[in-house]
VMD Tcl script that draws the C-alpha trace (Angstrom):
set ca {
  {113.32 92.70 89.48}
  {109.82 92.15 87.49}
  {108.59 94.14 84.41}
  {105.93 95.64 87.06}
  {108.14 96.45 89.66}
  {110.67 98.28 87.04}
  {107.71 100.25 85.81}
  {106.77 101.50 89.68}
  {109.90 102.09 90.19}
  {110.50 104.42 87.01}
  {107.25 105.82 87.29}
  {106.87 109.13 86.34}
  {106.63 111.97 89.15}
  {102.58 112.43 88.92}
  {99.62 112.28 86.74}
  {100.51 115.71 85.14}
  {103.12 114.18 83.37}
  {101.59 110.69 82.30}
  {98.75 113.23 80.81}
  {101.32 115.33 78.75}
  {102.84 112.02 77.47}
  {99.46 110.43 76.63}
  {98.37 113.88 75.06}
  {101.63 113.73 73.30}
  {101.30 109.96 72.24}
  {97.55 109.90 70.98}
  {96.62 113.55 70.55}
  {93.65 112.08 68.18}
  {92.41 109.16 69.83}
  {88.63 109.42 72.13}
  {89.30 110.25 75.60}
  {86.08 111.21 77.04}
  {82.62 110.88 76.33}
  {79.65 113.47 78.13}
  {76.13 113.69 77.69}
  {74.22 116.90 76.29}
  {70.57 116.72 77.17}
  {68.31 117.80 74.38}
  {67.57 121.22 73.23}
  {63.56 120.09 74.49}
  {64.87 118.79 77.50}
  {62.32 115.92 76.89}
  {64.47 113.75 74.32}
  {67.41 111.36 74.83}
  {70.80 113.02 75.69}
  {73.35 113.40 72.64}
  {76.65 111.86 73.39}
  {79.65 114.39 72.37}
  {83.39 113.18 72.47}
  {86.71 114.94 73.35}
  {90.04 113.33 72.41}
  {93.36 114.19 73.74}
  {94.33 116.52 72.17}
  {90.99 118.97 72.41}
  {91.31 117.89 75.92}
  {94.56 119.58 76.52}
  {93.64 122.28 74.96}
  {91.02 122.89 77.58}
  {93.18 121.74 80.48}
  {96.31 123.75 80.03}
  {93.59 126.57 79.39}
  {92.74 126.11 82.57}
  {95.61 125.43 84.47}
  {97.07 128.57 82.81}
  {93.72 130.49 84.41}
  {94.77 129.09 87.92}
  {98.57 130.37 86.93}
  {97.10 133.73 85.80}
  {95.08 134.42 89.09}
  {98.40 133.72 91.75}
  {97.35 129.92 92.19}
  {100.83 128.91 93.88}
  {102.15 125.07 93.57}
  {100.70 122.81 96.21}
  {98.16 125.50 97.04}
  {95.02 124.27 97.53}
  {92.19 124.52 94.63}
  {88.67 123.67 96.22}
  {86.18 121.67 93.43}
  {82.38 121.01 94.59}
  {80.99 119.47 91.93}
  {79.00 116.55 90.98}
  {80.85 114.02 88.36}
  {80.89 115.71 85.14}
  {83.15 115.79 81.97}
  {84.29 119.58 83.17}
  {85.31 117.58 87.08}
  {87.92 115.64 85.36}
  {88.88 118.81 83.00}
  {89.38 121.53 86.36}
  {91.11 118.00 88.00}
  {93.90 117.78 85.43}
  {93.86 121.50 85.07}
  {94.75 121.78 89.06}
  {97.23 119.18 88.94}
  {99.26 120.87 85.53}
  {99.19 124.33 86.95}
  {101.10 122.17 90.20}
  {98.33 122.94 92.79}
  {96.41 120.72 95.45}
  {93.01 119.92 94.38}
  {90.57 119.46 97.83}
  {87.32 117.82 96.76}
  {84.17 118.36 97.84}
  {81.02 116.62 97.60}
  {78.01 118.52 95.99}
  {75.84 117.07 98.61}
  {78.45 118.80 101.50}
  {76.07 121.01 103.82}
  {77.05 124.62 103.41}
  {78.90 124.64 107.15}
  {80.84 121.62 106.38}
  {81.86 122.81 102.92}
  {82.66 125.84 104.66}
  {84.63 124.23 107.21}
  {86.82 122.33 104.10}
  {87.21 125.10 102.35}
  {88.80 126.69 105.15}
  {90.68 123.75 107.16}
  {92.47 122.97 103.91}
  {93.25 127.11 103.26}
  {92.00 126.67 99.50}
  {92.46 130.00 97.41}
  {90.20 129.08 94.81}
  {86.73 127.65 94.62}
  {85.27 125.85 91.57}
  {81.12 125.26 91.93}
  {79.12 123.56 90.19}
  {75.65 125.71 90.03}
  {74.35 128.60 91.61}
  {73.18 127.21 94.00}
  {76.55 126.60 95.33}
  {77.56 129.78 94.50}
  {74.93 131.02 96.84}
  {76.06 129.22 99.46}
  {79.96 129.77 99.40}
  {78.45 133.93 99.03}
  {76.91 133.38 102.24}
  {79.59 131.56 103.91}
  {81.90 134.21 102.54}
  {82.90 135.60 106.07}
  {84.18 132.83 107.06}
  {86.50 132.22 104.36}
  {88.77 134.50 104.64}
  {91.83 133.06 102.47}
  {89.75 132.43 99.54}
  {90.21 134.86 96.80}
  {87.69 133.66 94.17}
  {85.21 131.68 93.01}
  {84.93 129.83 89.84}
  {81.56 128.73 88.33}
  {80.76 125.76 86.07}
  {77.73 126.43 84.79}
  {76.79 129.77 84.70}
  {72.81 128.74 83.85}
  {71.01 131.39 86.12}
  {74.37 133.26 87.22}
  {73.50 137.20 87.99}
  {76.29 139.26 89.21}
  {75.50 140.68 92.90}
  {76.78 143.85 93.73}
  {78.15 142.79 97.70}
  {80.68 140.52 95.80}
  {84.55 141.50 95.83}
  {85.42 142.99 92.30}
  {86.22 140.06 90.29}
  {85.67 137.61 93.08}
  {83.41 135.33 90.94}
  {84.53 134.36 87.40}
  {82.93 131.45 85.07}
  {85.04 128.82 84.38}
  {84.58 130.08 80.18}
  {86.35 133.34 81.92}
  {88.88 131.25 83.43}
  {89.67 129.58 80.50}
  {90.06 132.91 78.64}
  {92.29 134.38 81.17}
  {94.78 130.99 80.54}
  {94.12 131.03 77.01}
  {95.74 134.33 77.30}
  {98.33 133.69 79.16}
  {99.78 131.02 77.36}
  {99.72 133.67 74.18}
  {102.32 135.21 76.30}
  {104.25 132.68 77.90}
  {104.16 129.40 75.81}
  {105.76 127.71 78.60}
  {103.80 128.84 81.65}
  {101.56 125.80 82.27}
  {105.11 123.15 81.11}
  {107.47 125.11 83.55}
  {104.64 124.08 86.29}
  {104.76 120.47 85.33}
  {108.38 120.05 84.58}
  {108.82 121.46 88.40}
  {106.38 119.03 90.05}
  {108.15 116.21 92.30}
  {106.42 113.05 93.36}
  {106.51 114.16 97.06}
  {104.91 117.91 96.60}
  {100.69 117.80 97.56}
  {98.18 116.97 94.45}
  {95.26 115.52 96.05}
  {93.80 116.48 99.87}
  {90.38 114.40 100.37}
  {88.50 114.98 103.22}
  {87.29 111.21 105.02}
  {83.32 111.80 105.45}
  {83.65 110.79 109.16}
  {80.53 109.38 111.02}
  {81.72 111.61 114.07}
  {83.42 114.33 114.48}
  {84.95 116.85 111.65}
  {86.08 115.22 108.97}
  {90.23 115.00 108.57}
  {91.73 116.41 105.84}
  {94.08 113.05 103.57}
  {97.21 114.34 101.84}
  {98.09 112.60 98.58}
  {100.79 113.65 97.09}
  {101.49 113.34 93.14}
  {103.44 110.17 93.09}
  {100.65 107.97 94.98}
  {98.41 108.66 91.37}
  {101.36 107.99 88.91}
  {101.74 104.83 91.44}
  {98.05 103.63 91.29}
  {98.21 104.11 87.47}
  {101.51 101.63 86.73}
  {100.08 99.39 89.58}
  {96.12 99.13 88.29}
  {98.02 98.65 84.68}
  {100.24 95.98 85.95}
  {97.43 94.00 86.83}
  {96.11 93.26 83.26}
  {92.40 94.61 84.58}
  {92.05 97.45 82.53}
  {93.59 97.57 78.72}
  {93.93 100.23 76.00}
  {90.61 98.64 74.33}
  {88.49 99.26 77.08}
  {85.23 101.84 77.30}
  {84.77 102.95 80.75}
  {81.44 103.73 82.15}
  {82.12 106.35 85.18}
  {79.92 107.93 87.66}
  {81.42 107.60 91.42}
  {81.50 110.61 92.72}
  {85.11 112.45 91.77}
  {85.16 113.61 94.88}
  {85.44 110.80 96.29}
  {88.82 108.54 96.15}
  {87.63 105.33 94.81}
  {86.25 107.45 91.58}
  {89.94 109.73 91.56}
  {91.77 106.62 90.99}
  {90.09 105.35 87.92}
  {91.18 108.50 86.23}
  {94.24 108.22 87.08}
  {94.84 104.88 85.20}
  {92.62 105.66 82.35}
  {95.05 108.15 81.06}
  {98.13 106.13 81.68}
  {96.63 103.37 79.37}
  {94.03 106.17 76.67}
  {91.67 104.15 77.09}
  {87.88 105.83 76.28}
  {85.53 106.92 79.44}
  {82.19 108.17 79.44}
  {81.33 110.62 82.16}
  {78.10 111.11 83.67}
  {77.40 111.32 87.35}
  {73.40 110.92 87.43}
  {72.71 107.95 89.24}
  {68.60 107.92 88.10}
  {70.53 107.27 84.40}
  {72.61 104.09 84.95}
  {69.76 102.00 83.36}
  {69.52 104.44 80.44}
  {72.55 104.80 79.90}
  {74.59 101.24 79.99}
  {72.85 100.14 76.45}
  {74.17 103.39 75.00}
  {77.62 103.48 76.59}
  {78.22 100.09 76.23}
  {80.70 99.42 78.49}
  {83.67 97.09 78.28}
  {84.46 97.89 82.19}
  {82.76 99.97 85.41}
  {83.07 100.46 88.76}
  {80.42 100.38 91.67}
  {79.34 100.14 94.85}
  {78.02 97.18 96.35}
  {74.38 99.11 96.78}
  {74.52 99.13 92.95}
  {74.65 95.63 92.55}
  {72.39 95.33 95.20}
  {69.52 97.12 93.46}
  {70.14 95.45 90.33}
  {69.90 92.11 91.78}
  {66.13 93.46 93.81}
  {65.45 94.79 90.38}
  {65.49 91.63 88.64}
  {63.72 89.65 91.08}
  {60.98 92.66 91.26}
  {60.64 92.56 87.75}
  {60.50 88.74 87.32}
  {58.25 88.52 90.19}
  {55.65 91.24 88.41}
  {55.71 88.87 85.27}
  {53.92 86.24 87.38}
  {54.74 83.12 89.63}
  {56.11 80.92 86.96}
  {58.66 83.70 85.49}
  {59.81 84.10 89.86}
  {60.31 80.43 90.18}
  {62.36 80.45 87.02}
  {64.37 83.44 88.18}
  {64.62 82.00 91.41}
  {65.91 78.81 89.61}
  {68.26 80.64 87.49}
  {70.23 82.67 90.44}
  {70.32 79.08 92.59}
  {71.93 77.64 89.39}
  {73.93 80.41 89.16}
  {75.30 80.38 92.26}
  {75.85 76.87 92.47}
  {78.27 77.05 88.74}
  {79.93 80.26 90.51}
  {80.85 78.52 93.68}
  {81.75 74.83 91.63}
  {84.00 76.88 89.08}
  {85.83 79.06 91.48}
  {86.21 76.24 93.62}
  {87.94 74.12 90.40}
  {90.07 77.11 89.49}
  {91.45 77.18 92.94}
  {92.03 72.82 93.02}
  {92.96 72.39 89.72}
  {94.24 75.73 88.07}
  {91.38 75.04 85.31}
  {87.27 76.21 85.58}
  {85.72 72.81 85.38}
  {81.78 72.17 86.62}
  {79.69 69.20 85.73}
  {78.15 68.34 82.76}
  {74.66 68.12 84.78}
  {75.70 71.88 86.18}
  {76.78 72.82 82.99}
  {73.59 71.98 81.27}
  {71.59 73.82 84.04}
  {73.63 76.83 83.59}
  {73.15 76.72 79.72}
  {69.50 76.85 79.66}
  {69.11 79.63 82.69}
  {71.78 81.77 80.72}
  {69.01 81.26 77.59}
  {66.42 82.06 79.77}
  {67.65 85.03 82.51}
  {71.44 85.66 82.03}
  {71.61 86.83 78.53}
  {68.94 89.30 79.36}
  {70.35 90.79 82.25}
  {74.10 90.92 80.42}
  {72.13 92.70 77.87}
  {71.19 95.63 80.50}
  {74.58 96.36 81.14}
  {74.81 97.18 77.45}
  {75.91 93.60 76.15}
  {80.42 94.08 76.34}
  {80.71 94.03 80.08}
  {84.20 92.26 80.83}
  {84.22 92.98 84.59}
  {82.57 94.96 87.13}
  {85.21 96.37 89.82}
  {83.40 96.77 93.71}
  {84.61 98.67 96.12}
  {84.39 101.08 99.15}
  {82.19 98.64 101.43}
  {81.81 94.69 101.23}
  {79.73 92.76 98.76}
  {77.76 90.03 100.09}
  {78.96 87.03 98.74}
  {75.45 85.18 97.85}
  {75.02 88.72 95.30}
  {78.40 88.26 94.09}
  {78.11 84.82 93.50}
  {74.95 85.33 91.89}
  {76.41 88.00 89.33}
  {79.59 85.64 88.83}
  {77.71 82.56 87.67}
  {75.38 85.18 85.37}
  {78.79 86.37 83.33}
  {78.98 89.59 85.21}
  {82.13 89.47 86.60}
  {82.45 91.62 90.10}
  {85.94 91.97 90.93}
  {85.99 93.12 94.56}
  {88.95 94.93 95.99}
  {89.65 97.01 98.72}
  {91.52 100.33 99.72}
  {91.24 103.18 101.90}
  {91.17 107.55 101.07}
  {94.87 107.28 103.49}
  {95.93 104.31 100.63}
  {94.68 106.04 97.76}
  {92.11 104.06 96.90}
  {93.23 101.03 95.61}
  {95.51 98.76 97.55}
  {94.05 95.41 96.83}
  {92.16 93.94 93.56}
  {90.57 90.91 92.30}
  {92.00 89.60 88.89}
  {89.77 88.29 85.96}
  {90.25 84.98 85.34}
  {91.46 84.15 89.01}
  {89.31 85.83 90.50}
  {87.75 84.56 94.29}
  {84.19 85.97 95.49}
  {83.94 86.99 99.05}
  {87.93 88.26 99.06}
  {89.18 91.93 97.46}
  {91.71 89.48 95.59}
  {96.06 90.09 95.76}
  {97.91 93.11 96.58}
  {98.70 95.53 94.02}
  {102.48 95.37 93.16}
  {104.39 97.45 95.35}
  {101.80 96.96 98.32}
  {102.56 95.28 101.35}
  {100.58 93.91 104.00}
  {100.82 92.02 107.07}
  {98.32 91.24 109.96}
  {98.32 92.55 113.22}
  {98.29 90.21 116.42}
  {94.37 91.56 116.73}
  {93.58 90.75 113.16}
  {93.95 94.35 111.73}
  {95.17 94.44 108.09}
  {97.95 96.86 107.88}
  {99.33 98.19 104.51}
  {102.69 99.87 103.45}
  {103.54 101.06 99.87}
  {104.15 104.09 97.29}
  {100.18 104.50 97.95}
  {99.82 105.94 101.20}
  {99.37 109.11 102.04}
  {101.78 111.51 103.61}
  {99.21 111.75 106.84}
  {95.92 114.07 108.04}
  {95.83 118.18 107.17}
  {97.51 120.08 110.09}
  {96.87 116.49 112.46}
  {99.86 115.28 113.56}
  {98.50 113.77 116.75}
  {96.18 111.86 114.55}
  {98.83 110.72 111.58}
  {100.67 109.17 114.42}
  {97.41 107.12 115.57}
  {97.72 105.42 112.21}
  {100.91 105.88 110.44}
  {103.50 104.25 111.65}
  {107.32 105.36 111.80}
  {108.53 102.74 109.35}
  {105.83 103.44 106.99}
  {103.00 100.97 108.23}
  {99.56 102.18 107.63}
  {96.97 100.71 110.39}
  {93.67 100.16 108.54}
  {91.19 99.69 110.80}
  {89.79 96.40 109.42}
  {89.87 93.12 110.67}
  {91.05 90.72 107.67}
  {92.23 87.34 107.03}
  {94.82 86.28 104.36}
  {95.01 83.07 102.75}
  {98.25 81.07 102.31}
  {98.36 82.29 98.34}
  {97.64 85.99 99.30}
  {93.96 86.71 98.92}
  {92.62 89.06 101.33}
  {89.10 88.38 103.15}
  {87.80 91.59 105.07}
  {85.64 90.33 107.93}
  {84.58 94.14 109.40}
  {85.66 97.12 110.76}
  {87.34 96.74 114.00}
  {85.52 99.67 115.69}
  {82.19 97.69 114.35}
  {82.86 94.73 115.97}
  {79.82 93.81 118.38}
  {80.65 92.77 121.74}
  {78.04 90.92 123.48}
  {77.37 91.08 127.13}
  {77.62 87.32 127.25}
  {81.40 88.51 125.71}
  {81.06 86.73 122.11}
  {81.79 88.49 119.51}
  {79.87 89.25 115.94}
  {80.96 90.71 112.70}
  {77.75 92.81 111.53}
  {78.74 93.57 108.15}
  {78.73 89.26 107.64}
  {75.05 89.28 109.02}
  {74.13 92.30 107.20}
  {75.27 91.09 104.23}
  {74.02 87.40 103.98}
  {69.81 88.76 104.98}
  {70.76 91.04 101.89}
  {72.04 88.62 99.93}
  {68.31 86.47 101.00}
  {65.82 89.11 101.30}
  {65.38 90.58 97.91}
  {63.02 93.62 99.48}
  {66.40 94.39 101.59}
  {68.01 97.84 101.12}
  {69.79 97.89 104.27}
  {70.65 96.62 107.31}
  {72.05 97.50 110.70}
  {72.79 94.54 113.20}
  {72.91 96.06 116.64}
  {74.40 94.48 119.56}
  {76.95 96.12 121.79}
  {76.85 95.15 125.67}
  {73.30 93.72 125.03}
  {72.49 89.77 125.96}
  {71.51 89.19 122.24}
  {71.45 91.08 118.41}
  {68.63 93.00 116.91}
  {68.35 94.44 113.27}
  {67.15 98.01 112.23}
  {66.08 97.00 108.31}
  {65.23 99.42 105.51}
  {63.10 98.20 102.44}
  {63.67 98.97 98.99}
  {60.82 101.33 98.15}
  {60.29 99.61 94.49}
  {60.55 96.07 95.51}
  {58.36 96.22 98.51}
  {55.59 97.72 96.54}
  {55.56 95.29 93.85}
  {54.77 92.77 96.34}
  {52.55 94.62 98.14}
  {50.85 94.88 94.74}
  {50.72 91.12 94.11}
  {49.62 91.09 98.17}
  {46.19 93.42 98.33}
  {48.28 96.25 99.31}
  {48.20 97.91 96.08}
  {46.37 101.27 97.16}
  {48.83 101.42 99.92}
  {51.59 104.40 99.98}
  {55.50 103.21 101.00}
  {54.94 104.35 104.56}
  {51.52 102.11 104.61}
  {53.23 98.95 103.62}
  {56.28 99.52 105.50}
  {53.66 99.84 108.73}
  {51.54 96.77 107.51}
  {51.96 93.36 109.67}
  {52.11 91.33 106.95}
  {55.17 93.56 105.74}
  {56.47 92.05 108.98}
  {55.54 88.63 109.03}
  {57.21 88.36 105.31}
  {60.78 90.20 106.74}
  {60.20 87.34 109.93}
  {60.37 84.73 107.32}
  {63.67 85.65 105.85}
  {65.05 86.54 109.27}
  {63.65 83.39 110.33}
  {65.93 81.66 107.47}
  {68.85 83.97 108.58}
  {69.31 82.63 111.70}
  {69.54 78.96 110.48}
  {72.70 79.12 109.23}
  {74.28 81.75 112.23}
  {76.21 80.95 115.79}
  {73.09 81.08 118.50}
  {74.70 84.30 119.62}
  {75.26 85.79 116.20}
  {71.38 84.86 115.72}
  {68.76 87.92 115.34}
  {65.94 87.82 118.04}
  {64.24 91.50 117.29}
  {64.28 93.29 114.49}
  {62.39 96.23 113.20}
  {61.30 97.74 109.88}
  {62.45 101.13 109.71}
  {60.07 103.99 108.28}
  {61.69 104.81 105.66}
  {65.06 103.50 103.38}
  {68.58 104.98 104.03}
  {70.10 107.67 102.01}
  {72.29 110.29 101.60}
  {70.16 112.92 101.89}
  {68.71 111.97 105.33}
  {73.02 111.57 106.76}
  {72.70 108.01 106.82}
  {74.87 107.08 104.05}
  {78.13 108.47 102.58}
  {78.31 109.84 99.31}
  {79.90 106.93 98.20}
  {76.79 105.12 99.62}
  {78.80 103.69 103.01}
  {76.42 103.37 105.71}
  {76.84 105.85 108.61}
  {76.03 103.28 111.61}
  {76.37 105.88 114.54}
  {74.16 108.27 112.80}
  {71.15 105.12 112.04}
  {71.34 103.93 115.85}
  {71.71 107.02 116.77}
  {68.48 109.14 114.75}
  {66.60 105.24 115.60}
  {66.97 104.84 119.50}
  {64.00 105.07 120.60}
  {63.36 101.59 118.42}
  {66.49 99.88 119.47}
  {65.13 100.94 123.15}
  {62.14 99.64 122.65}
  {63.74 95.92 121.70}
  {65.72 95.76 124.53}
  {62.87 96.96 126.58}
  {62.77 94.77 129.90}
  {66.11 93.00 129.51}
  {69.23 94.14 131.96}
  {71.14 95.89 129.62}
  {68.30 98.48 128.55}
}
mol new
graphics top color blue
foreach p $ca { graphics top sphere $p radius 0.5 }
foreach p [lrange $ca 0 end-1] q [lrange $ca 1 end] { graphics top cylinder $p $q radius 0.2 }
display resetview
């Protein structure tokens, strides 16, 4: 049996316990670093630290609070918050007072909050703000099994006088009531942990479904401890290592990394504002982080925008640079994978050393100059960015998972690692693929099925364990995984071909640096189209450099010479594509995709349905005149 598989196997029950023992091991070492904006609100933030030991303190605090207000084990805990040092601290607090934790995002409308809150028969409520106080006040009728509410910060908090007697309590209340408690039973929050099993509920996660409600994902305590041996088994992450983190918590891809940062103690630096990355990479200096592919994507647009603003000869060099770049990423990779050993040549090698002189260093430096890896997850990263960020030093490990596996089932390795796959298996994951090409998974990291769905558990879950994805995937003789798209994405032509949308979405990305995002549209029509969304900063630039400088977003987005330029890369697009994978329409949409609007996740997954859905009348008027219309 290997070292890894000994450690899975001896894990301990849940991330409760790996927390006392790290607490236990290094009360004195950093664990966590937040941000404190200053007192003038105009300054820089100032960047306080907790270590292990004044984290405990605070987290048995709390999970004594949950004790002291009737909080049974595996009862459900509701948290709405955005990602925040005091997310991770109610987290662990949850999980040592042997309670469920059901997250919800802070961008969750108030019905389907509601709906959560209640589908998953939480007792307890932690919010953020008041302003989702307000709401879970107003949805209060509806809730009728929870018994209190929990605030964060208490900025603007007033009491009202229709609230239950002690209904609402701040979490500095909460963490007095523990406080306490534990004066009076010393044990009360290590009785709770010492009685957790691997198999009891820690973690229910609610999928952000395109249609229909969303279904409730039950994780018990063992799939963390898992996920923590199994990421550490790797080699990715190491007890060195300064984490920069701000996923969303709620979300599973951003649960996980906690998980295995306190197996290992390594240091992580909380802060959830996405309109601070920039800001706050030189200060954090991170040694690892995680993303989403949208991330990278913006960077890249970024650094074309900006070289593009410095003038046509700085463009052509950047547009040098990130050919060369790709060129070195593909040759090395390609060597690794031949030979075992990273080899280019000398003429690439000389190329790469003066565009590193002249772009790479500087864009390394913007990620706060100790980046070892980037890890990418919860959609597909086109391989012409990835390549682009491999050959610059910035290493984007893709890898690939589910919310029903946990997160994590697959990972790229530095070192080995192979652009346009999600790398190996973790150890302890299994896969095979299905007769249709659907990736199926089995191991300690899937979940125990869907929140009072058994119909639905059984649609995925198999009897003997296997998990049934949903993905189309193809794995290579040496066990790298290549995700191709989501089977219920597929595009089925009425000429019966099929095309992968994701692949086309990806590589116009991956071309068009004004690209946010892209829908390829197809299904029972004679030929493709494209809905595309431009990136508001990058468009404007060149309308700036184009005459169009007076012009708002919505102008430019309108102005045919916006068009002609998106023709041109479509144009280029279609070059390299099957004739029926080829796109004959396409049309610029009027504004970019977000979250706000429904048409992303909060992990930043597109919502297709909802795009061709809210835009039908112009994916009607491209197929105007043809049969299928």
């Amino acid at each position: 049996m290997s070292d890894n598989q000994t450690l899975i196997e001896n894990r301990p029950p849940s991330v409760a316990h790996l927390f006392q023992d790290r607490v236990e091991r290094t009360p004195d070492a950093e664990a966590y670093r937040y941000p404190v904006p200053s007192a003038s609100g105009r300054g820089p933030d100032e960047w306080r630290s907790l270590t292990w030991g004044q984290t405990a303190e605070r987290v048995y605090a709390i999970a004594a609070g949950f004790v002291d207000l009737g909080v049974a084990p595996e009862e459900r805990v509701a948290l709405m918050s955005a990602t925040r040092v005091e997310w991770i601290l109610v987290d662990l607090g949850i999980l040592c007072a042997g309670a469920a934790n059901t997250t919800v995002y802070p961008q969750t409308t108030a019905a389907e909050a509601a709906y959560i809150v209640a589908d998953s028969g939480s007792r307890v409520l932690v919010v953020e703000n008041v302003e989702h106080l307000a709401a879970a006040r107003a949805s209060r009728e509806h809730l009728p099994e929870l018994a209190r509410v929990v605030l964060v910060d208490a900025e603007g908090y007033a009491p009202d006088p229709d609230d239950p007697e002690g209904w609402v309590l701040t979490l500095a209340e909460l963490e007095a009531r523990g406080t306490a408690l534990l004066a009076r039973r010393p044990e009360a929050v290590r009785d709770r942990v010492a009685a957790i099993t691997a198999d009891r509920l820690a973690t229910l996660i609610y999928t952000s479904g395109t249609t229909g409600r969303p279904k409730g994902v039950r994780l018990p305590h063992g799939n963390w401890s898992y996920l923590a041996k199994a990421i550490a088994g790797t080699g990715l992450v190491r007890e060195d290592d300064v984490q920069y983190l701000w996923l969303p918590l709620a979300h599973v891809f951003g649960k996980v990394l906690l998980s295995c940062q306190i197996d290992l103690g390594h240091v992580t630096a909380v802060d959830g504002r996405i309109d601070r990355i920039v800001e706050n990479l030189p200060v954090v200096r991170p040694t690892y982080m995680a993303a989403v592919p949208r991330i990278f994507e913006k960077v890249y647009n970024g650094a074309a925008a900006k070289a593009r603003a410095g003038g046509a000869a700085k463009y052509r060099i950047f547009q040098w640079a990130a050919a060369v770049a790709r060129e070195y990423a593909r040759a090395s990779q390609d060597a690794l994978r031949r030979t075992g050993r990273a080899e280019v040549p000398l003429g690439l090698r000389s190329r790469h050393k003066v565009a590193d002189a002249l772009v790479y260093a500087k864009l390394r430096e913007a990620f706060g100059g100790r980046l070892r890896a980037c890890i990418s997850g919860s959609a597909a990263l086109a391989p012409e960015i990835g390549y682009f960020f491999s050959g610059a030093g910035i290493h984007v490990l893709e890898g690939y998972g589910l919310t029903e596996s946990s997160a994590a089932s697959f990972v790229n390795r530095a070192g080995t690692y192979r652009t346009g796959t999600v790398g190996k298996p973790l150890p302890g994951t299994e896969v095979r693929i299905a007769e249709d090409g659907e990736v199926l998974l089995r191991g300690p990291g899937i979940m125990a099925g869907y929140h009072g769905l058994d119909e639905k558990t059984a649609e995925v879950l198999e009897s003997d364990g296997w998990l049934h994805t949903g993905d189309i995937g193809v794995l290579s003789e040496d066990g790298y995984l290549r995700i191709t798209d989501r089977k219920k994405d597929l595009i089925k032509t009425s000429g019966g071909k099929y095309v992968a949308p994701a692949e086309i979405e990806g590589r116009l990305k991956a071309l068009c640096p004004y690209v946010s995002a892209v829908v390829v549209h197809g299904v029972d029509r004679n030929f493709c189209s494209a809905l595309v969304a431009l990136d508001e900063t990058a468009i404007l630039g060149w309308a700036a450099e184009h005459g169009l400088a007076d012009r708002s977003y919505a102008q430019v987005l309108a102005e045919p010479a916006t068009t002609a330029l998106v023709e041109g890369y479509v144009d280029e697009l279609n070059r390299d594509l099957q004739r029926w994978q080829t796109v004959k329409k396409f049309r610029i949409l009027p504004r970019d995709l977000d979250v706000e609007h429904g048409d992303l996740t909060p992990s930043l997954k597109l919502k297709r349905p909802v795009v061709e859905r809210e835009f039908r009348h112009l994916l009607d008027e491209m197929y105007a005149g043809t049969k299928e219309a």
